[in-house]
Each structure stands twice: as C-alpha cells, then as structure tokens.
C-alpha positions as YAML, in Angstrom:
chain: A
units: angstrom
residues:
- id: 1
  name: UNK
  ca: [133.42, -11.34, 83.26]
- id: 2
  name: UNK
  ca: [134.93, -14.53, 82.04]
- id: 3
  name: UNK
  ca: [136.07, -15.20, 78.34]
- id: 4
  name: UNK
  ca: [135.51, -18.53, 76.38]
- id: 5
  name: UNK
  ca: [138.92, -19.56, 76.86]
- id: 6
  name: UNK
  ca: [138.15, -19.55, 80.58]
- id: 7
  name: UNK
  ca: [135.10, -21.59, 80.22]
- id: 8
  name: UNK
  ca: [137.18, -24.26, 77.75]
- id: 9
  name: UNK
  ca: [139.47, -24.35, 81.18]
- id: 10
  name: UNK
  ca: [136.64, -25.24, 83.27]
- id: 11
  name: UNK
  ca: [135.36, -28.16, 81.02]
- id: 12
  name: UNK
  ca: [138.62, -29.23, 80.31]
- id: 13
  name: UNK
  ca: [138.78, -29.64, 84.36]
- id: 14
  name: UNK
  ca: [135.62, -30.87, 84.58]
- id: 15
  name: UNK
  ca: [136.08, -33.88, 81.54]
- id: 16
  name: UNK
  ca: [139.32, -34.62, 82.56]
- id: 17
  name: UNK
  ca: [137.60, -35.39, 86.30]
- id: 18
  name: UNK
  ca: [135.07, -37.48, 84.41]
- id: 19
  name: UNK
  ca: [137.79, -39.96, 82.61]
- id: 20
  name: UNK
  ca: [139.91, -40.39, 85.53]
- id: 21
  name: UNK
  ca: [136.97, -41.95, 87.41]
- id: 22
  name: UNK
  ca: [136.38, -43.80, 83.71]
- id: 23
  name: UNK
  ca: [133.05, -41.84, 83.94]
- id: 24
  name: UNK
  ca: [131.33, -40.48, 80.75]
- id: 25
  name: UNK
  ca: [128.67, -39.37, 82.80]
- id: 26
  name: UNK
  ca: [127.47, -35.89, 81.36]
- id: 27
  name: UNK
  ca: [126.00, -34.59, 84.55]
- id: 28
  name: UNK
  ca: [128.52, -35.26, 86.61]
- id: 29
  name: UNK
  ca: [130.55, -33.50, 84.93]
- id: 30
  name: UNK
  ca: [128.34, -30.65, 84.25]
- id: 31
  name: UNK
  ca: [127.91, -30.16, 88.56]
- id: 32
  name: UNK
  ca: [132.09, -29.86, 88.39]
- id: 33
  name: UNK
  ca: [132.05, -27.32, 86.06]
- id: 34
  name: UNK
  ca: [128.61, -25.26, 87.61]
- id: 35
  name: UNK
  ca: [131.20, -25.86, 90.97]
- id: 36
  name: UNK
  ca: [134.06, -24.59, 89.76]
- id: 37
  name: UNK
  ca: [132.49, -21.25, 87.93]
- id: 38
  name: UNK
  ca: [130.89, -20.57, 90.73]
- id: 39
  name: UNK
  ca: [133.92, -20.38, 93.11]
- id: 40
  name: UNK
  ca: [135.66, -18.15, 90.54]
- id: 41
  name: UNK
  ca: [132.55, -15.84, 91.31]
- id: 42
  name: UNK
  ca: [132.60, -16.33, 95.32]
- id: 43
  name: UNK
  ca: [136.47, -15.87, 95.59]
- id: 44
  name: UNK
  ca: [135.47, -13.21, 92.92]
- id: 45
  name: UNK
  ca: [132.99, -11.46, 95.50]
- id: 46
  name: UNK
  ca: [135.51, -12.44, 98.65]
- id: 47
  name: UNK
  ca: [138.11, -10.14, 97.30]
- id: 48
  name: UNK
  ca: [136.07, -7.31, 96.81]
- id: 49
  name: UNK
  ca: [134.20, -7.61, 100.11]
- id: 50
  name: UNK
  ca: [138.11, -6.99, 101.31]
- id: 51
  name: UNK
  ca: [138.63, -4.25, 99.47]
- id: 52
  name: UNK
  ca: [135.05, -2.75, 100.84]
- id: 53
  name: UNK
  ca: [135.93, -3.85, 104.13]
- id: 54
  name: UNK
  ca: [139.55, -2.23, 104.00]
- id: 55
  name: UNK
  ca: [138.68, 1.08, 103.13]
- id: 56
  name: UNK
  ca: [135.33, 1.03, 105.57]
- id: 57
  name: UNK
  ca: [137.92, 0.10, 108.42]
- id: 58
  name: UNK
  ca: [139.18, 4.04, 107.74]
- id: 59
  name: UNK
  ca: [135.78, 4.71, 109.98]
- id: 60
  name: UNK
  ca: [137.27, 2.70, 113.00]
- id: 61
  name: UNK
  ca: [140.53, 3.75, 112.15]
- id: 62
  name: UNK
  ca: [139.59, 7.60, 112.49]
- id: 63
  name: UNK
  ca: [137.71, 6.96, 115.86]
- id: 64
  name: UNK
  ca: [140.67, 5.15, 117.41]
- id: 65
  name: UNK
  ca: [143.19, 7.86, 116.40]
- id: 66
  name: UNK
  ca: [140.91, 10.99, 117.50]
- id: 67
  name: UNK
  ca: [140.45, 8.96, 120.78]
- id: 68
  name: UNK
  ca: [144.38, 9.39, 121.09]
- id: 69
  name: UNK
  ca: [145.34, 12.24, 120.00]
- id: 70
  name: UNK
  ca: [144.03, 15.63, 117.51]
- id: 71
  name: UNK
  ca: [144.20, 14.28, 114.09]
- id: 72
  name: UNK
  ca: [146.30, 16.51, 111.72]
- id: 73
  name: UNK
  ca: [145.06, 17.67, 108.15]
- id: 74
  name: UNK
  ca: [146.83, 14.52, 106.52]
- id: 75
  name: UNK
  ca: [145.00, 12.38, 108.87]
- id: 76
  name: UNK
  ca: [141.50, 13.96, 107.92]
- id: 77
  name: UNK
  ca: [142.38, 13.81, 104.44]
- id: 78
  name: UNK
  ca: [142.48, 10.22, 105.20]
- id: 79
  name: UNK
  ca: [138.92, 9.57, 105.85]
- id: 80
  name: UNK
  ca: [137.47, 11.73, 103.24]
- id: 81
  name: UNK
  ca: [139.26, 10.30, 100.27]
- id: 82
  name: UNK
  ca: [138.91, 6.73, 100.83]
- id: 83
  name: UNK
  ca: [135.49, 7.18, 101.86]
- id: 84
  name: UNK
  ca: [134.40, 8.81, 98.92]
- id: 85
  name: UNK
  ca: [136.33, 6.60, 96.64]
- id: 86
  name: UNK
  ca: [133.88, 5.49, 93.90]
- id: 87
  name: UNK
  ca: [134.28, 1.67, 93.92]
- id: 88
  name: UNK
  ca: [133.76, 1.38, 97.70]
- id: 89
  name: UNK
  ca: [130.54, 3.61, 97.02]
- id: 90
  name: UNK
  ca: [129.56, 1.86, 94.70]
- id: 91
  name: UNK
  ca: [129.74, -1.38, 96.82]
- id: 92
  name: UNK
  ca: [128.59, 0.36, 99.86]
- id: 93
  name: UNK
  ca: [125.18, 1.39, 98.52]
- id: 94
  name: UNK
  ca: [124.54, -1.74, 96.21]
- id: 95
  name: UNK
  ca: [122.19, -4.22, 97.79]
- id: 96
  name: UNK
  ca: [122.82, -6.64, 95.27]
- id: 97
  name: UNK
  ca: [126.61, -7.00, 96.65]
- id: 98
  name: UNK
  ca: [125.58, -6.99, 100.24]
- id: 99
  name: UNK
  ca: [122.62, -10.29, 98.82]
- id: 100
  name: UNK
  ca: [125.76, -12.19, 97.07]
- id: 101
  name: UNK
  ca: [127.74, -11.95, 99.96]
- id: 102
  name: UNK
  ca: [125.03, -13.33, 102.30]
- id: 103
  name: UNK
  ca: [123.59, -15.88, 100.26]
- id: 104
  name: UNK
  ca: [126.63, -17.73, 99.91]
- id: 105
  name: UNK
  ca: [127.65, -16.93, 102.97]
- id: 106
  name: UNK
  ca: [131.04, -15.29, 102.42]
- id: 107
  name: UNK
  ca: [131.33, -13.07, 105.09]
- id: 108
  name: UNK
  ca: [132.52, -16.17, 107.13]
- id: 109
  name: UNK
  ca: [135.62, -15.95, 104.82]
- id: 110
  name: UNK
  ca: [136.65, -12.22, 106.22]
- id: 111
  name: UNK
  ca: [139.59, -12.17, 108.70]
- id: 112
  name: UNK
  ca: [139.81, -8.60, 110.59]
- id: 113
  name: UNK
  ca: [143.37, -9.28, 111.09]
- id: 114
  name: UNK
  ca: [143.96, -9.00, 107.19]
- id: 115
  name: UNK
  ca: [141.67, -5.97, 106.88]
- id: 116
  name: UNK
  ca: [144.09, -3.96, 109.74]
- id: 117
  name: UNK
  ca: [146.90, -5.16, 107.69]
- id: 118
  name: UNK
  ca: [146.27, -4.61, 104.07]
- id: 119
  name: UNK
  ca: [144.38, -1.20, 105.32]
- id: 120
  name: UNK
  ca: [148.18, -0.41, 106.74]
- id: 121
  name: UNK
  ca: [149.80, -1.63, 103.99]
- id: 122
  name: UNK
  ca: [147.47, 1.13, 101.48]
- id: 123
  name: UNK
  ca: [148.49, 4.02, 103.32]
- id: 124
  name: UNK
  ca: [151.89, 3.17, 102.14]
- id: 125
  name: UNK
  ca: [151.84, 3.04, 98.54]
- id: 126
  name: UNK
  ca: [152.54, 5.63, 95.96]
- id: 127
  name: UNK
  ca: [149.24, 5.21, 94.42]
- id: 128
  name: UNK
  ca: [147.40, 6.03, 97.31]
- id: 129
  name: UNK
  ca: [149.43, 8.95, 98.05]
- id: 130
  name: UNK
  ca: [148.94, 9.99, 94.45]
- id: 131
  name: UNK
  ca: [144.80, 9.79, 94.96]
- id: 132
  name: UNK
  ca: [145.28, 11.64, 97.57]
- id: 133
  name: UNK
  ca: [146.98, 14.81, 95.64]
- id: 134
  name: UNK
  ca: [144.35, 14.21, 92.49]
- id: 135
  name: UNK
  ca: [141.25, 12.49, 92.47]
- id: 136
  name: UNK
  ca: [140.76, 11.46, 88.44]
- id: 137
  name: UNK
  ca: [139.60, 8.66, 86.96]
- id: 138
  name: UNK
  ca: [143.16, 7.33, 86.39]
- id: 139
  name: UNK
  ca: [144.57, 7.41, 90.27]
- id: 140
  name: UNK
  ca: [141.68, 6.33, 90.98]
- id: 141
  name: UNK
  ca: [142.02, 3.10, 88.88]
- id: 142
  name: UNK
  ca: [145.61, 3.10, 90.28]
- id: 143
  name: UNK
  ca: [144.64, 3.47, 93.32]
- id: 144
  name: UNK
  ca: [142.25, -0.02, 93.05]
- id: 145
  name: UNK
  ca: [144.70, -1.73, 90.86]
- id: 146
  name: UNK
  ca: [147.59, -1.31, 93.71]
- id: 147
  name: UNK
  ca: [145.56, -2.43, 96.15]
- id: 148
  name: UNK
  ca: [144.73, -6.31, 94.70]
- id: 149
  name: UNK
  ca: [148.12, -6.87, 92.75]
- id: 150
  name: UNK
  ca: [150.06, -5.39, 95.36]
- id: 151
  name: UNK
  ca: [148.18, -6.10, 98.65]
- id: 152
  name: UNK
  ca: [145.73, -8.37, 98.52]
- id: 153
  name: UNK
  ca: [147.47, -10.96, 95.78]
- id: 154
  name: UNK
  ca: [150.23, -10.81, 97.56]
- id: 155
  name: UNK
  ca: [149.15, -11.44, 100.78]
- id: 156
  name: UNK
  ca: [150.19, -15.05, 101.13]
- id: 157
  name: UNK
  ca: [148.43, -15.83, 104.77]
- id: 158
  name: UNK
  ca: [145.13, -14.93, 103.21]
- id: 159
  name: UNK
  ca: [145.63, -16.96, 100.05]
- id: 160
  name: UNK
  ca: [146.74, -19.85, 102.18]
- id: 161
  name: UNK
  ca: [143.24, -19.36, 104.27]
- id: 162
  name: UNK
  ca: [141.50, -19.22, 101.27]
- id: 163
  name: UNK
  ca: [142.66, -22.46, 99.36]
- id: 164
  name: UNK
  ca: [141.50, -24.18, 102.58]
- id: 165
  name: UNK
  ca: [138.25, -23.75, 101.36]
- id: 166
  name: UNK
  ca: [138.54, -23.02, 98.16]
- id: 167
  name: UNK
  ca: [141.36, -25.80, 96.38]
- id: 168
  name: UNK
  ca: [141.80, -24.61, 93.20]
- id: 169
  name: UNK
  ca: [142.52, -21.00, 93.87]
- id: 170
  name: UNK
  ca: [146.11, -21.28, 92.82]
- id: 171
  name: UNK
  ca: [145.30, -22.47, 90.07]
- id: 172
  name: UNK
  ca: [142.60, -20.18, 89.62]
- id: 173
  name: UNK
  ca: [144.33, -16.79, 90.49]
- id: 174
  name: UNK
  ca: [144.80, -15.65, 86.50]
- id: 175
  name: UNK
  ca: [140.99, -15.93, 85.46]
- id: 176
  name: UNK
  ca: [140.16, -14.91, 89.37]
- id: 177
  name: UNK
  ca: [142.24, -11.41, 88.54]
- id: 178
  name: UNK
  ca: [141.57, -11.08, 84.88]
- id: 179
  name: UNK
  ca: [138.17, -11.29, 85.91]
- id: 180
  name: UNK
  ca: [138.34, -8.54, 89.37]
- id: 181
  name: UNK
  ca: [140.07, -6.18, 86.78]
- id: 182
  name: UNK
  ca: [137.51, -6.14, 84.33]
- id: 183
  name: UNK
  ca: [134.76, -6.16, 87.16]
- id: 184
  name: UNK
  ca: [136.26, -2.91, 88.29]
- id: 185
  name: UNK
  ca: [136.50, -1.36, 85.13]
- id: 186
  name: UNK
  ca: [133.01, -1.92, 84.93]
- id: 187
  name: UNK
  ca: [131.47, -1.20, 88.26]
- id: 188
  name: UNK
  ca: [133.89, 2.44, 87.41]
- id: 189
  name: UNK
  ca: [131.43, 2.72, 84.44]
- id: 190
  name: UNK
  ca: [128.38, 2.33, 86.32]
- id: 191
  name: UNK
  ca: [126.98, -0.78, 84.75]
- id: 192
  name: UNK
  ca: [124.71, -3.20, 86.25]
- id: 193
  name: UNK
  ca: [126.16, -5.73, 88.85]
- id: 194
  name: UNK
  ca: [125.53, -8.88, 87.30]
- id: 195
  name: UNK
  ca: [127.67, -7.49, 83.82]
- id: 196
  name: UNK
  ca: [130.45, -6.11, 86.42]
- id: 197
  name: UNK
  ca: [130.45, -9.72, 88.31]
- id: 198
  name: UNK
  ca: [130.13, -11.60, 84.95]
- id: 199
  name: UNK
  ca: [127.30, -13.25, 85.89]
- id: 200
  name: UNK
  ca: [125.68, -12.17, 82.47]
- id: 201
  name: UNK
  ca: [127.95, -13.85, 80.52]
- id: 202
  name: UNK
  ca: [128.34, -16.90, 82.96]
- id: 203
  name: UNK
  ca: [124.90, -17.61, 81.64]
- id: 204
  name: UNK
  ca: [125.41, -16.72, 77.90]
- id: 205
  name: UNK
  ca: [128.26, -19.17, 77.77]
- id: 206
  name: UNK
  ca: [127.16, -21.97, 79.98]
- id: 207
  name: UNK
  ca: [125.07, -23.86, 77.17]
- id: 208
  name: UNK
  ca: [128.09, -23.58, 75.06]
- id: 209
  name: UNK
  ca: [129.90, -25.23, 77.74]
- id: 210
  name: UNK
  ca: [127.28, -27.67, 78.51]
- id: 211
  name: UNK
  ca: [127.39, -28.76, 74.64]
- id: 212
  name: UNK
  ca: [131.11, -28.96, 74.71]
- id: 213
  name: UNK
  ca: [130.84, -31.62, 77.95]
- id: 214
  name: UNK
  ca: [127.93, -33.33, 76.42]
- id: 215
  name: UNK
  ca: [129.31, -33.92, 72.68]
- id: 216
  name: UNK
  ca: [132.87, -34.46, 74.13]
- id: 217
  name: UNK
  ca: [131.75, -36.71, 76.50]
- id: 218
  name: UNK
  ca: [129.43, -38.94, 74.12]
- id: 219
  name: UNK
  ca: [131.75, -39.06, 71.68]
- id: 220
  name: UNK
  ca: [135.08, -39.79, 72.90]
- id: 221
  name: UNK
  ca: [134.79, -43.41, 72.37]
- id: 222
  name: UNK
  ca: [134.22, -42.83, 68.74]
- id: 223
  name: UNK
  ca: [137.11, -40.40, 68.67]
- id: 224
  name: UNK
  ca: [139.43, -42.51, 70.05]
- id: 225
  name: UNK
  ca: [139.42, -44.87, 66.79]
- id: 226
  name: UNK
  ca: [139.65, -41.82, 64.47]
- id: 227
  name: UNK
  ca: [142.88, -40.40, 67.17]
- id: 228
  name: UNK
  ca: [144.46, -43.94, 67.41]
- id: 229
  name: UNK
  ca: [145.59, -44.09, 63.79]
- id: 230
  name: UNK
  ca: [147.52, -40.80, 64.02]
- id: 231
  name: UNK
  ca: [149.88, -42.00, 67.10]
- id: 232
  name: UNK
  ca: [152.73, -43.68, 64.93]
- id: 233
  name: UNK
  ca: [153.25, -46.10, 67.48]
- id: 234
  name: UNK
  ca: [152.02, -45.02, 70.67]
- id: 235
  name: UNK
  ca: [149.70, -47.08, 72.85]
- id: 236
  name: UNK
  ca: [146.74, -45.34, 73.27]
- id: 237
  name: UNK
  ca: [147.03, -46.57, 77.08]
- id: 238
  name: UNK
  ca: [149.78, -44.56, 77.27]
- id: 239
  name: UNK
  ca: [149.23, -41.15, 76.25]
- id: 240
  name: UNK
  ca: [148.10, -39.04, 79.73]
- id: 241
  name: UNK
  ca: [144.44, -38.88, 79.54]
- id: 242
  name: UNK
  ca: [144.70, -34.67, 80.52]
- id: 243
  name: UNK
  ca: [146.58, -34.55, 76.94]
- id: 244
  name: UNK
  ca: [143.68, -36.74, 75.35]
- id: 245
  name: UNK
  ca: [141.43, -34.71, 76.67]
- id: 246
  name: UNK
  ca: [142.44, -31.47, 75.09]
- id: 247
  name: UNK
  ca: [142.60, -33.43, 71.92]
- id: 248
  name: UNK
  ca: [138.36, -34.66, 71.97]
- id: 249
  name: UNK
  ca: [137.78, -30.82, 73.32]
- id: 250
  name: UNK
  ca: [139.03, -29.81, 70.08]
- id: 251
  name: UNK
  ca: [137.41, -32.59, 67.85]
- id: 252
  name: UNK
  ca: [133.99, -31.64, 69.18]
- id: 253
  name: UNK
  ca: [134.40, -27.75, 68.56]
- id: 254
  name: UNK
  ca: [136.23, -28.48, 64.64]
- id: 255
  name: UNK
  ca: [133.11, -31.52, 63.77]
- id: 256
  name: UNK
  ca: [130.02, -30.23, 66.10]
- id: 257
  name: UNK
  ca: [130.71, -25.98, 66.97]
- id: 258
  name: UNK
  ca: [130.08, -24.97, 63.29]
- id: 259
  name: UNK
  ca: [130.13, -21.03, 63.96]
- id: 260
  name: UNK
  ca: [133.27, -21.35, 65.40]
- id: 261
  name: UNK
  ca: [136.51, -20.48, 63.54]
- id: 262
  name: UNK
  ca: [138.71, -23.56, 63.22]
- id: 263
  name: UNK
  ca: [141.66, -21.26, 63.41]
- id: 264
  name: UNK
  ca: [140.33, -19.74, 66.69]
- id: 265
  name: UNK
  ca: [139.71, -23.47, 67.60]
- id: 266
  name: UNK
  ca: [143.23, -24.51, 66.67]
- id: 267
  name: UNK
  ca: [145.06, -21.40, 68.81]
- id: 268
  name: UNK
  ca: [142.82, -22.12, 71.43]
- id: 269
  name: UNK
  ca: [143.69, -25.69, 72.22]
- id: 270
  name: UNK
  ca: [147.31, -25.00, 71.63]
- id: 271
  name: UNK
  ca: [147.32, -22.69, 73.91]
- id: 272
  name: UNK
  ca: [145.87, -25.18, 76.45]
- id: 273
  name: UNK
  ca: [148.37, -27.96, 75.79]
- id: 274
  name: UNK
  ca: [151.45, -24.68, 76.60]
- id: 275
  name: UNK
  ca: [148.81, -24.14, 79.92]
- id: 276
  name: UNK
  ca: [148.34, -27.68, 81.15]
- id: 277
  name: UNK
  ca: [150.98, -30.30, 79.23]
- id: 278
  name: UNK
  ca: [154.83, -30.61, 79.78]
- id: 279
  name: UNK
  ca: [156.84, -29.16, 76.68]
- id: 280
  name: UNK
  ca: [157.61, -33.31, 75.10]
- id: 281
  name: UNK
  ca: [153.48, -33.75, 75.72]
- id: 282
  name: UNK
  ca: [152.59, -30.07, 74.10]
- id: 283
  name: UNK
  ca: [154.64, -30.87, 70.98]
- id: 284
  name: UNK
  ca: [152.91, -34.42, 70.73]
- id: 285
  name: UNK
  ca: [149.55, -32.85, 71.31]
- id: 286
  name: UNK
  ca: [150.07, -30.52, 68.57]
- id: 287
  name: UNK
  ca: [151.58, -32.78, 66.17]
- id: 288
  name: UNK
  ca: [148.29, -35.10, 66.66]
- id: 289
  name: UNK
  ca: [145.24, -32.21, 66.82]
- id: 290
  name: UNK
  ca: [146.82, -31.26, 62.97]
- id: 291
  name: UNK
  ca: [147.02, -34.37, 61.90]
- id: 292
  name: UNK
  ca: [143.11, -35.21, 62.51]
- id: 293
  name: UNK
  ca: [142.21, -31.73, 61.51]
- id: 294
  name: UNK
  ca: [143.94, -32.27, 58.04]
- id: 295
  name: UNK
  ca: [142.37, -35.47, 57.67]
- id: 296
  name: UNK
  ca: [138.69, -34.15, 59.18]
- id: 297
  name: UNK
  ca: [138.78, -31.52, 56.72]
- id: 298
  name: UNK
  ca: [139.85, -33.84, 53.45]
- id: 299
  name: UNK
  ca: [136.60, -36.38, 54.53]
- id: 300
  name: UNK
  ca: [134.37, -32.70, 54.42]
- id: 301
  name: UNK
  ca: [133.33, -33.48, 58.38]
- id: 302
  name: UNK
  ca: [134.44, -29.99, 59.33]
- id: 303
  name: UNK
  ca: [131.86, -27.73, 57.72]
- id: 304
  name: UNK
  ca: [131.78, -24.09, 59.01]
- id: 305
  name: UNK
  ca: [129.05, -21.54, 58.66]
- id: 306
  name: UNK
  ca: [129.03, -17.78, 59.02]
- id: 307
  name: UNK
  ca: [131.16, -15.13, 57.54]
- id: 308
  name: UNK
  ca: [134.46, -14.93, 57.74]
- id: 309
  name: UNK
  ca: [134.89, -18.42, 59.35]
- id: 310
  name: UNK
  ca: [137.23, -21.35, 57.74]
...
C-alpha cells in the first residue's frame, strides 16, 4: 500500500536522476521510477518471507529439542501458537506469496543464520509471551508489530546484506515499514494479496506518476524563465538542482493536476523540501514555490475543478 506522497518521492528521485545526467528524457526516467517501486515491493515481500520463515523454523526447532530432551508444556505451547498464528497462515497457504517470491527470485535474499536469530530473539519479547497467555486480535497484531520494529528493523547485519543489493533501502525504510504495517493490517482482514502488497494501488497511481515525469520533464525549460524572475538575485546555476526539482514537481501539479487541491499540493512539496533540502535551502524553496503560486494564480493559469478544491 503506498500513498501519493510516496509516489511524489519516487519521481522526485527519478527527475532529479534525469537532470543530473542533463537528461529530459521521459522514459528514462519513467524505468527509474518502475525500478525503484518495485524494490519497495521486493524488500516489501523479503521481509515477510522472514517473518514466514521465522516462525516455520518453530518446526525444526521442535524436532531438534525433542531429539534432546522431553519437551515441557511451555515448549509445546511453543509450536502450536506460532504455528497457528494467522499471518504466517495466511502466507503459508497463499500461492500468490510463494509466485512473488519465486518470480523475482527472492528467496536468494534469505540467510538461515538470521532466521535462527530473530526466531531466538521472538521467544524473548513481552509480546510474544503475551500471545502466548491470549490469542486476540490485538496480541496478535502485537505480536507481528514486535517482531519487524523490534527484530527484524533492527537487525543491522541483515539491513547491511540487504542494501548490497538493494541501495536505497536506507533511504527507503519509512515507506518500506509504513507500507509492511498496512500490508499486515490487511492480510489480518483477509483481503486479497495484491490490495495487502499494494500492488492495486501501485497501478492506480502509476499514470499519475507517469504524467507528473512527463509534464515535469517537458516543461522544465519553460519553467525555468517563469522561476528565474522570483530568485532576487540568485544565479539560476546556482540553486541545487534536487531543490529545483521540487519546485517544477509542484508547478506541474498547481498548472497541469487540476483535481488536485493546491493546498494539498502546497503541504505536500513543503513537506518534501523538510524531507530532502538542508534547513537555509527549505526556507528558500518555500519562499520561491509561493511566490510563483501567487503570481500563477493572479495570471488565472491555476484553474481547479471538483468540489471542495481551491
């Protein structure tokens, strides 16, 4: 499940690539962003092939114990929580997950080493011990949510594997967890896999990203006479092109993105320039974006449609 302000991340990324290489070619661009969503979804499908994999480990786990010694009650209990746990169910039995994972090849990405140690590392925490005393919706939830902000986001050696393949996960690690959480609540509701894996709205949202590259793209030239006016003095040469970026972004969605809100517009890339620009370049940023938008709006080139929508 990833929001619009993710997707304005990835083009942002994606642009920005583009103008460094003084490129304004559109597909190019476009294959950086298609990249970079889809290893979101991979390291997306990576993390919860670890959480399968942790709790199916319980099965070797119980055979190498009984092989030493008679299990007590506790250690029974053991198996036939975890086991039953819906979310690993739910990934257990879903052929869908198991298709993901081979078409892209991701099981290359599990280290057994990790499994042994974040499976360890569960046994330990308070929120498994509290799934094991109750089993409601609630522990449960705990029990998941411990599990990848405890465990698995904090396990630096696997992160460290992981960016070896996958560079930007550092970077990515917000939208990566804001993305698992949702994912679980929804695989927890029993909805389809491609809604719980935001695949769905992947889709919905890529021709609005697509139009936001393409427009942006096309008409940065164009905005760069209406933006050099407003710099009071600044060389246009000299302003970082990641902060010029942000400000044709949010040209194209005020002029060209008529059913969006300029307000939500306006938060939106001020928010990036807090994300991505030092405080000096934020302010600056800022300062420019409502300087054009005042000026946009006075010539009538920012015309809005829909209700509710300024």
């Amino acid at each position: 499940m990833i929001s619009r302000r993710s997707i304005r991340i990835k083009v942002l990324q994606a642009i920005y690539s583009q103008l460094l290489l003084n490129d304004t070619n559109t597909e190019g661009a476009k294959n950086v962003y298609d990249r970079s969503i889809q290893d979101v979804i991979e390291i997306n499908l990576i993390f919860l092939n670890y959480f399968y994999l942790t709790f199916k480990y319980i099965e070797e786990y119980s055979v190498q114990q009984s092989q030493m010694y008679l299990l007590t009650d506790e250690e029974k209990n053991i198996n036939t929580s975890l086991l039953d746990a819906d979310l690993y169910l739910y990934l257990q039995n879903n052929v869908e997950f198991h298709k993901l994972l081979k078409k892209n090849k991701l099981d290359q990405y599990i280290q057994t080493e990790y499994v042994k140690k974040m499976f360890a590392e569960l046994l330990k925490t308070q929120e498994y011990k509290e799934f094991i005393l109750s089993r409601k919706t609630q522990t449960e939830y705990n029990l998941y949510n411990a599990f990848f902000k405890k465990i698995l986001f904090s396990n630096e050696d696997l992160l460290d594997y992981l960016e070896s393949y996958y560079a930007n996960i550092e970077e990515d690690a917000d939208l990566v967890h804001f993305t698992l959480k949702r994912s679980i609540k929804a695989i927890i509701e029993s909805r389809p896999l491609e809604i719980s894996y935001g695949l769905e709205e992947t889709k919905e949202l890529k021709n609005f990203a697509y139009d936001l590259i393409k427009v942006t793209l096309e008409q940065h030239l164009e905005y760069m006479e209406i933006i050099k006016p407003k710099l009071k003095g600044w060389e246009a040469e000299r302003i970082p092109i990641l902060d010029m970026t942000i400000i044709k972004m949010a040209m194209s969605e005020m002029i060209h993105f008529s059913t969006i809100p300029l307000k939500v517009t306006v938060n939106e890339y001020i928010d990036l320039t807090k994300l991505f620009c030092s405080v000096k370049s934020k302010d600056f940023v800022n300062g420019i974006m409502d300087r054009i938008m005042r000026d946009l709006q006075s010539q009538g080139k920012i015309l809005k449609t829909g209700r509710g929508l300024d």
